[in-house]
N, C-alpha and C positions, 0 to 999 in steps of 0.2 A: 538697518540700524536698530530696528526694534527686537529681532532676532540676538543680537549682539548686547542689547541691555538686558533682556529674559535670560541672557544665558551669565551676565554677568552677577545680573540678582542671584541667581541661585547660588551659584560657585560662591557667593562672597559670603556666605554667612547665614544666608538666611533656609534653614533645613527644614526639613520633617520626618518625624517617627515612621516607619515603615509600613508596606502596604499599607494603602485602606482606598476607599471608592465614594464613589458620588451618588448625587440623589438628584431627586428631579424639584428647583424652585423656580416657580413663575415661569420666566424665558430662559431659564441658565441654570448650569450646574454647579453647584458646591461640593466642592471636595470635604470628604469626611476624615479627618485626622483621630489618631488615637495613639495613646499612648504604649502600648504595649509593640515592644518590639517582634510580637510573632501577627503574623496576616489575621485580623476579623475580617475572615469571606464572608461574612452574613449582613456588613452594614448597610445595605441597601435593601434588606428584605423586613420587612414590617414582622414577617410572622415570630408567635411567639418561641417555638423551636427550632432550627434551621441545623442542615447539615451538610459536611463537604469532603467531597475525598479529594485528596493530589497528590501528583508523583513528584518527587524531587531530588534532582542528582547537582552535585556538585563539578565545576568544570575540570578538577583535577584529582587524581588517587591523592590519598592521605594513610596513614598509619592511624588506626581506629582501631580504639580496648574494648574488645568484647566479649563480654560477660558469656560462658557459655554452659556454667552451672550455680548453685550454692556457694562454691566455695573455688570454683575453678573460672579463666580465663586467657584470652591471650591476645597479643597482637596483631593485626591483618592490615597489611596496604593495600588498599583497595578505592575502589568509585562507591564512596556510601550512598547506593541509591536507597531510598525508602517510600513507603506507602503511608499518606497521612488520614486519619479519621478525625475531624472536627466535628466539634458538636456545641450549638451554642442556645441557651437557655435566657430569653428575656423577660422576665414577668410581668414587670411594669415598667413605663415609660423606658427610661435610656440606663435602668439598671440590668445587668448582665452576667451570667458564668459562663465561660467558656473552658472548655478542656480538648486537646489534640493528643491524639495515641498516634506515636509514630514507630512505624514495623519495619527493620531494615530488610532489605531483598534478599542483598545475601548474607549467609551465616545468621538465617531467622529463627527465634527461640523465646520463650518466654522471659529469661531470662537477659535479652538482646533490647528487647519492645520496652520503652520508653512513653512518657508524656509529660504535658508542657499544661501549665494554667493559669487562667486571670479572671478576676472578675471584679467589681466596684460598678458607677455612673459613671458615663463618659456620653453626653452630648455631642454630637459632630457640629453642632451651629456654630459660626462663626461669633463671638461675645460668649461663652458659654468657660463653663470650669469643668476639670472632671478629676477624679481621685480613680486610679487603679493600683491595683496590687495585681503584681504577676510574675511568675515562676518559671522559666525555660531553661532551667540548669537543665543540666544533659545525665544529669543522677536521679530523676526522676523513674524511679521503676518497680512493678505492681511485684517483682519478684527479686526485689534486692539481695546481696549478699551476704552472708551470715553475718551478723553485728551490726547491720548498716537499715537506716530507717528507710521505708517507700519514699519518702521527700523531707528536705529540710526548711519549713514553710519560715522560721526566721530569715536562710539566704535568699526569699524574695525579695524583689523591688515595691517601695508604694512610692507612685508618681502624682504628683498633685500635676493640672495643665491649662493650659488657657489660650482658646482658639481666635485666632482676630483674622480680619481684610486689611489687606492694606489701605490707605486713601484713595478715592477714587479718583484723581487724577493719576497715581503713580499705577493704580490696577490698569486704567487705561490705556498708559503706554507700554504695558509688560504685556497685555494679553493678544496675542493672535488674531484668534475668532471672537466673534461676540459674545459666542456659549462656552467660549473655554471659563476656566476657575484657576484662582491661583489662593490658597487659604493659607495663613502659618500658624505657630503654637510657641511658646514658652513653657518650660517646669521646670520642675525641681523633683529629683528621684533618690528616694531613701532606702539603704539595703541593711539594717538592723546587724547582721552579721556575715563575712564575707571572709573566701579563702585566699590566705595572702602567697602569692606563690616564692615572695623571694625567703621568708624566716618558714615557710611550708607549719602555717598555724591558720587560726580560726582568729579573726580579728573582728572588731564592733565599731559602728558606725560610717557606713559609707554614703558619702554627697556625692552630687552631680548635678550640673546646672544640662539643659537640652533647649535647644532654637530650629527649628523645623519649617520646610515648608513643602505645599504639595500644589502641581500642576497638572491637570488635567486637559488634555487636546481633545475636543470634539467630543465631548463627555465618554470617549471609550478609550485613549492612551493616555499613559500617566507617566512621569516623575518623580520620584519622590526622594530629598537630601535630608537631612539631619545631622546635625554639631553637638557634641558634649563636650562639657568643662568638669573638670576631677577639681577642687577649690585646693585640696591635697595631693599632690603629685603621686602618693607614694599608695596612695589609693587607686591608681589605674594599674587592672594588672593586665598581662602580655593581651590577654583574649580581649579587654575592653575597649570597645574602638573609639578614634578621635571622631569620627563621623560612619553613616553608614548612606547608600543610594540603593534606590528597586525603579528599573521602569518595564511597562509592558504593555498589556491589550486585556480590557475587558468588555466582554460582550453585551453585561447585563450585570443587572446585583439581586436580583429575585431568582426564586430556584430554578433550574434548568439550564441558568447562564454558565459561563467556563471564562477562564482567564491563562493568560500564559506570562510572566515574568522572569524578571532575572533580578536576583536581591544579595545583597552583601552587608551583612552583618559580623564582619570577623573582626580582628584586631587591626585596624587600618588607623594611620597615623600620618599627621599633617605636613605637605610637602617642605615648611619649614622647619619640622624635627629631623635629629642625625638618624634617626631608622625610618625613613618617608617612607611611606605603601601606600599602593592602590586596592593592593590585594586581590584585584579583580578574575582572576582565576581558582580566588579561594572562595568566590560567589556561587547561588545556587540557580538553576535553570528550573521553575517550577509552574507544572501546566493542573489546573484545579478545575471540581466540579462542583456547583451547588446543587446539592440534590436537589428534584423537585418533588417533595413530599405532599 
């Protein structure tokens, strides 16, 4: 029975922003939530630098534009696997930059290699607020095309959020083990300027409301669901998901550790809209490594 309310909490509502890990309090672990929709591999590691490579392939070919000079390009159906390089810069307490170069395998080029960025405060504790800005448009590129900028830092996201426990009698009956975690979040995420794909224009102001939550098994398997709300309908475009899930295995969160998931951040839509998806095939399989510097 308890298995069957754990699984009902989650499904019903109650989500979380994609990967993130735990840390060590008292007798038990806390699950670290974060706002940013790409993985902080480093939350569990106190140092002030940290860094990560992972390989990531998707479960199925797709048709991917790639960039293959200045001013040239083309089409490729293909398994976009790639090679990621994080890097994460803390200087004090729970303020952070991060940036991820990601190099695809095949048809590799400078003009191909991309990245992704975030950075603000984001506390993992449970009672805590955090403000991020973060950027994982896929037009991020150190060698863009003639006329076109390395990034367009208004179409980021700024996410305000706010991490809570449930009561402790309702924790008690959802959690398994005595050291499992079960943590959620609230926000609200703003994207300054945004491309609308159905008038194919640049448009200003996009809402979104997000309810998250994360469980952690035996502080080394995770869960993780998340829900968003568009308050404007006509502000979700195709790629923007109703929800997103990642579960997997991690060994550790200090360097040397590795982790292996599976994460789905695509345009997936709620089983009561007329285009439902799972899109679970449009997920990616991703095995990471914390350096140990």
């Amino acid at each position: 029975m308890r298995y069957y309310i754990l699984l009902t909490m989650l499904l019903s509502g109650l989500f979380f922003c994609p990967l993130v890990v735990v840390a060590d309090t008292a007798n038990t672990q806390a699950v670290k939530l974060f706002t940013n929709p790409w993985s902080r591999l480093f939350s569990g590691d106190e140092a002030e630098f940290s860094t990560a490579l992972t390989y990531s392939s998707p479960l199925k070919k797709k048709s991917v534009h790639v960039p293959t000079g200045k001013n040239t390009s083309e089409e490729v159906y293909k398994l976009n696997q790639r090679g990621l390089f994080s890097m994460q810069y803390s200087p004090i307490s729970y303020f952070f930059t991060n940036m991820t170069v990601r190099v695809p395998l095949q048809n590799t080029s400078k003009y191909s290699t991309d990245f992704v960025y975030s950075f603000g405060y984001d506390d993992w504790h449970p009672g805590t607020f955090s403000l991020v800005y973060g950027n994982y448009n896929d037009n991020n590129r150190f060698f863009p095309e003639t006329g076109a900028q390395k990034t367009r830092f208004e179409q980021g996201s700024w996410t305000f959020g706010y991490k809570f426990t449930l009561p402790k009698t309702v924790e008690s009956a959802l959690l398994i083990n005595n050291d499992d975690a079960l943590v959620c979040q609230v926000g609200y995420s703003y994207v300054p300027r945004y491309y609308s794909d159905a008038s194919s224009t640049i448009k200003d102001n996009k809402n979104s409301l997000l309810g998250s939550c994360g469980y952690t098994l035996q502080q080394h398997y995770f869960l993780r669901l998340s829900a968003f709300y568009y308050p404007d309908k006509n502000q979700q475009q195709p790629w923007n998901y109703d929800y997103t899930y990642s579960f997997g295995y991690t060994s550790g969160y200090a360097g040397g550790s590795w982790s292996i998931y599976y994460g789905n951040y695509t345009g997936t839509r709620y089983p009561w809209r007329q285009n439902a998806n799972a899109n679970f095939s449009s997920g990616t399989i991703n095995l990471s490594w914390n350096l140990p510097l």
